[in-house]
C-alpha positions as CSV (number, residue, x, y, z in Angstrom):
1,X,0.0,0.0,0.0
2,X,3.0,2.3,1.2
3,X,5.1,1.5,-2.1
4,X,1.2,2.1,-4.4
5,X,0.6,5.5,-2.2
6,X,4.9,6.9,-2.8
7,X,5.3,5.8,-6.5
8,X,1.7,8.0,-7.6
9,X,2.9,11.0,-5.6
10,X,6.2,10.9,-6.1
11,X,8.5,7.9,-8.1
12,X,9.8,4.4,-7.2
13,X,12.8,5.6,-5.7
14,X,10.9,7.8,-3.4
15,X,9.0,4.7,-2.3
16,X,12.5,2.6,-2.2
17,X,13.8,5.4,0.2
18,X,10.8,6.0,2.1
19,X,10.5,2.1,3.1
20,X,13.8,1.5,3.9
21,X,13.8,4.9,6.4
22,X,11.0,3.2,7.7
23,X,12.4,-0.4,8.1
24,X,15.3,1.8,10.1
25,X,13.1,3.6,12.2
26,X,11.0,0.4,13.1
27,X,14.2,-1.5,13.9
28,X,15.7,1.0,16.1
29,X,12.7,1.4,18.0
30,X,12.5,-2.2,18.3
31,X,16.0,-2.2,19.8
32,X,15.1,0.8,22.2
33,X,12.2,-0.3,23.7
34,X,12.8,-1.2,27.5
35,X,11.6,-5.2,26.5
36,X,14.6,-5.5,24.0
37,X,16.8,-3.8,26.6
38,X,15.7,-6.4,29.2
39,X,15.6,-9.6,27.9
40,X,18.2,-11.7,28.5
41,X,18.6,-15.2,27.2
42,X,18.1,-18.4,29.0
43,X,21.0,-20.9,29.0
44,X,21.5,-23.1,26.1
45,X,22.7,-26.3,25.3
46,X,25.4,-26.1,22.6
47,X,24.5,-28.5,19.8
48,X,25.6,-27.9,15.9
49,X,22.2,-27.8,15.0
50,X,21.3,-25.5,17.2
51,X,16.9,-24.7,17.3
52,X,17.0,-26.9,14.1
53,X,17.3,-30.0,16.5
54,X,13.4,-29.5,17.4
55,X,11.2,-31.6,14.9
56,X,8.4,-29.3,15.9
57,X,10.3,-26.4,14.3
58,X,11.1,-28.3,11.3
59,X,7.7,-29.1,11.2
60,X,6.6,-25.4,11.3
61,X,9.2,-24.5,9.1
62,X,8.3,-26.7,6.5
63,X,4.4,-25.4,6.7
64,X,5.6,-21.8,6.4
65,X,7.8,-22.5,3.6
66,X,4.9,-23.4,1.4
67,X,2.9,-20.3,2.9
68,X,6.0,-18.1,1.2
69,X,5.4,-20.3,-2.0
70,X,1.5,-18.8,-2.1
71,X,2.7,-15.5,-1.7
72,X,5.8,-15.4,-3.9
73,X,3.5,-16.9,-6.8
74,X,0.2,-14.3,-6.5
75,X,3.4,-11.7,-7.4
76,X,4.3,-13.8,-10.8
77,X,0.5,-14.3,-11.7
78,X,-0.6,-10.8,-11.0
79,X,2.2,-9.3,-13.2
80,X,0.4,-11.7,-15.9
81,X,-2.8,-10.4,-15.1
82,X,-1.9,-7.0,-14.7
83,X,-0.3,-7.5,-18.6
84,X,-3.8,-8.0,-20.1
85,X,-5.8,-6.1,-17.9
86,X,-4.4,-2.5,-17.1
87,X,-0.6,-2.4,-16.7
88,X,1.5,-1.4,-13.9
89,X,-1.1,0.7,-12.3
90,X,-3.6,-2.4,-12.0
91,X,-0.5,-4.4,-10.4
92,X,0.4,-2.1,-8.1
93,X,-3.2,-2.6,-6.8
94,X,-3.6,-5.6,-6.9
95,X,-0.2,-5.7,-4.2
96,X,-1.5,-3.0,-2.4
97,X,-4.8,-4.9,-2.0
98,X,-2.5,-8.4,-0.6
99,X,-1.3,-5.5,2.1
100,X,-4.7,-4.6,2.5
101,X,-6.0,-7.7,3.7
102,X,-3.2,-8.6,5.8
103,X,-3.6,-5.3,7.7
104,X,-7.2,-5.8,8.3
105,X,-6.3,-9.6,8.9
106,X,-3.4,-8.9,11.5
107,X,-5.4,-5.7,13.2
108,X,-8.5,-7.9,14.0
109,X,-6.4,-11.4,14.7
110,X,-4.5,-9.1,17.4
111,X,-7.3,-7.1,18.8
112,X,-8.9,-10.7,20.3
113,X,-8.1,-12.9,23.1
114,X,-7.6,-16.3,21.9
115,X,-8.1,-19.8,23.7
116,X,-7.5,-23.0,22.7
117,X,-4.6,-25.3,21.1
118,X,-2.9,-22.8,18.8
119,X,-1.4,-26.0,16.5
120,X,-5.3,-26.3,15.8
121,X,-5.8,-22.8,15.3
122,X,-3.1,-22.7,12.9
123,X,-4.6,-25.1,10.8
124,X,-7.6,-23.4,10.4
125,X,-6.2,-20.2,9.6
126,X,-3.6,-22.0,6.6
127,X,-6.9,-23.8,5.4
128,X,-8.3,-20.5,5.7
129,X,-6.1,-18.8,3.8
130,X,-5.2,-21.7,1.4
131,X,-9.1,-21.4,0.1
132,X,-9.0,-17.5,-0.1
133,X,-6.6,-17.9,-2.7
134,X,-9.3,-19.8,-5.0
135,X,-11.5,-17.0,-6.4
136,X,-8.1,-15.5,-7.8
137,X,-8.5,-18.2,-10.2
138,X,-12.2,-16.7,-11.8
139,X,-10.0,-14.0,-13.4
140,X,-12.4,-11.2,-12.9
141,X,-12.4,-7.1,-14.0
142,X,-9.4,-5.1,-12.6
143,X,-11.6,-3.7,-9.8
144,X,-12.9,-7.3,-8.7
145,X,-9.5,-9.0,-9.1
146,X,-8.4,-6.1,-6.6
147,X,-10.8,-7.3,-3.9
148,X,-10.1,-11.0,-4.3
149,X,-6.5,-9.8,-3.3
150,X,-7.9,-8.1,-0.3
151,X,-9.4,-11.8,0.7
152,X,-6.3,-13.8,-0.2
153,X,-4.3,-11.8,2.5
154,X,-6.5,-11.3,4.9
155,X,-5.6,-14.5,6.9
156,X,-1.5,-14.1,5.9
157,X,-0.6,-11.9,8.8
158,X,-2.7,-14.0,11.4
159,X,-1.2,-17.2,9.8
160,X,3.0,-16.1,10.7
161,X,1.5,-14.6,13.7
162,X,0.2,-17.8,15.4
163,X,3.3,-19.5,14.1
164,X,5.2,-17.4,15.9
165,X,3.6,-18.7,19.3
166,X,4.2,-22.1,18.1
167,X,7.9,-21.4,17.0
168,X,8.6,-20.4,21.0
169,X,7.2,-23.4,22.4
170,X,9.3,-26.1,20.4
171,X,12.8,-23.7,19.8
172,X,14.7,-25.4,22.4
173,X,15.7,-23.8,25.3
174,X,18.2,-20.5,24.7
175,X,17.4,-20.9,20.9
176,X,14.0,-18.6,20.5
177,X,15.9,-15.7,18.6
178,X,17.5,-18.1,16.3
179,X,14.3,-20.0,15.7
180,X,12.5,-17.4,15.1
181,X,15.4,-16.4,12.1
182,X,14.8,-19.4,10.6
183,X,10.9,-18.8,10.1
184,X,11.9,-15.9,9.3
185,X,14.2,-17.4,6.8
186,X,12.3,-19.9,5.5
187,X,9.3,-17.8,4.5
188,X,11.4,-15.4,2.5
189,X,13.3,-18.5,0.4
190,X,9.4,-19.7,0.1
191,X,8.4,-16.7,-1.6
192,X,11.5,-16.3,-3.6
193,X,10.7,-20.2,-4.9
194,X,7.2,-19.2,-5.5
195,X,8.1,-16.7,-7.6
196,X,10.6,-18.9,-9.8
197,X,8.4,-21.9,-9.6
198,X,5.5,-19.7,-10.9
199,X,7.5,-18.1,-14.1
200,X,6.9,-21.3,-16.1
201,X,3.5,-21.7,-15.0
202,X,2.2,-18.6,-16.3
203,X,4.0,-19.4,-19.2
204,X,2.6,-22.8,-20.1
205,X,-1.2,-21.8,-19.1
206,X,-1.3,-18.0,-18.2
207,X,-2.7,-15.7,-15.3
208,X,-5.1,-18.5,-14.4
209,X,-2.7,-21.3,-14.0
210,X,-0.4,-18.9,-12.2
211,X,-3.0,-18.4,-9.5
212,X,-3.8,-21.5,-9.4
213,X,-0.5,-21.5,-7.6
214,X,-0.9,-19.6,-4.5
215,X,-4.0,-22.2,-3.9
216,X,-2.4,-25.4,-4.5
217,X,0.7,-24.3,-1.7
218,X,-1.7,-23.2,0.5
219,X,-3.3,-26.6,0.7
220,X,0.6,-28.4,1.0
221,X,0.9,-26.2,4.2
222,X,-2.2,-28.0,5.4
223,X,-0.9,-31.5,4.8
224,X,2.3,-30.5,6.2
225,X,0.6,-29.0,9.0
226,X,-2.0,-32.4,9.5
227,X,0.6,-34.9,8.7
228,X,3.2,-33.5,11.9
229,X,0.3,-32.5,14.0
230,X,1.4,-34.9,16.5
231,X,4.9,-33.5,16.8
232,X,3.3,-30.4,17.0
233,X,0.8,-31.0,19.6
234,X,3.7,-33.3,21.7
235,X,6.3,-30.5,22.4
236,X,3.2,-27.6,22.5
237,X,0.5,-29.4,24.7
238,X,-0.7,-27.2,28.0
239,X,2.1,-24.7,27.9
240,X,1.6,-21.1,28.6
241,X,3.7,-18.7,26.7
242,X,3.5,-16.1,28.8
243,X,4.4,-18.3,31.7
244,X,7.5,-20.5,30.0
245,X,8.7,-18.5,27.5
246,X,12.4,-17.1,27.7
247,X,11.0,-14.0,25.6
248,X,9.1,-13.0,28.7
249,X,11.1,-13.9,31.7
250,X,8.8,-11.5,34.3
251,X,5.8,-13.3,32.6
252,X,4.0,-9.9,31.6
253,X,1.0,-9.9,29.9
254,X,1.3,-8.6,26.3
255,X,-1.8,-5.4,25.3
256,X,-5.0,-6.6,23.9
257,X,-3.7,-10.3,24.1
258,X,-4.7,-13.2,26.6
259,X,-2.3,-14.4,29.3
260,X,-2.5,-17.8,27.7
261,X,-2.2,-18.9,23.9
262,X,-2.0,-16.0,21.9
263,X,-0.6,-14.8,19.0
């Protein structure tokens, strides 16, 4: 939306600098805030895989990984679609409605209290967001195609957000920044390969094949997600974040979330 808003008033290297004076700005206040200056690490066991020696990660890793695919690929398609139907302007809102949605998506997700297993909730959200992606496929007018993006990232943002939770119960112990890096990590190499994979695709059957894509991952991430749900559940079952996590040694309750699972 940011980069859509810049490049209109002003050009793309206005929206270039503008983002990355923001990313600065975000990080440092990130590193200032009284939490980052308190935390301290708990004690960890030194092993050369370090938080990759949790299945549960790997488990959550590979999900997320094919959550990157569906976003990488809706980039590739949209380009496609954007070709036919309007040029760089319809793109750029067609990405700006992806942002959209994930805004609206992560504001209402976060403005809850949530109960319940989050490895269960997190399968609902990627089936959720995995069948979002399917009226991409209708191909519809510029302004309709714009509002399917809206729906295809409104449950992204809630999706990383309750794998995060789930990423600090099965890092092992002293490991959480690191394990969080890898999701991290893995989600960006995701969408990079979703963009790759996706090239072809368009190529061989257009725009419409190409969103099949985002669809198709979505429901991967499922499978993954089903087929590990008992190394999920194992490490995860009955623990309180706020109460076990080495994020939050004084066990304070984050604003406008529960004390228990939460995202």
């Amino acid at each position: 939306m940011l980069v859509t808003l810049c490049t209109s008033l002003w050009s793309a290297q206005a929206a270039l600098l503008v983002l990355n004076v923001i990313g600065v700005l975000g990080a440092l206040s990130v590193s200032v805030s009284p939490p980052s200056r308190a935390w301290r690490s708990a004690p960890r066991e030194a092993h050369w895989l370090g938080a990759l020696r949790s299945p549960g990660l790997l488990a959550l890793l590979g999900a997320l990984f094919f959550v990157g695919i569906a976003l990488g690929s809706i980039t590739v398609a949209s380009v496609t679609y954007a070709d036919d139907n309007g040029g760089d302007v319809v793109y750029g809102r067609l990405m700006a409605g992806i942002g959209l949605g994930a805004l609206i998506g992560g504001l209402s997700y976060g403005a809850r209290q949530w109960t319940g297993e989050p490895v269960r909730r997190l399968q609902a959200l990627v089936a959720l967001l995995a069948v979002c992606h399917l009226p991409l496929m209708l191909i519809l007018g510029a302004v309709a195609m714009t509002l399917l993006t809206v729906l295809a990232g409104v449950f992204l943002a809630p999706v990383i957000a309750c794998a995060f939770v789930l990423v600090d119960r099965h890092a092992p112990r002293g490991t959480v920044t690191e394990a969080f890096s890898w999701l991290v990590t893995t989600f960006t190499v995701g969408t990079s390969v979703g963009t790759g994979l996706t090239g072809p695709v368009v190529e061989a059957g257009g725009a419409l094949w190409g969103f099949a894509v985002p669809g198709a991952a979505g429901a991967v991430s499922l499978l993954v997600l089903l087929a590990t749900r008992r190394v999920l559940a194992a490490s995860a079952g009955g623990t309180v974040v706020a109460a076990s996590s080495e994020n939050d040694p004084n066990r304070a309750v984050e604003p406008r979330f529960s004390s228990g699972d939460r995202a």
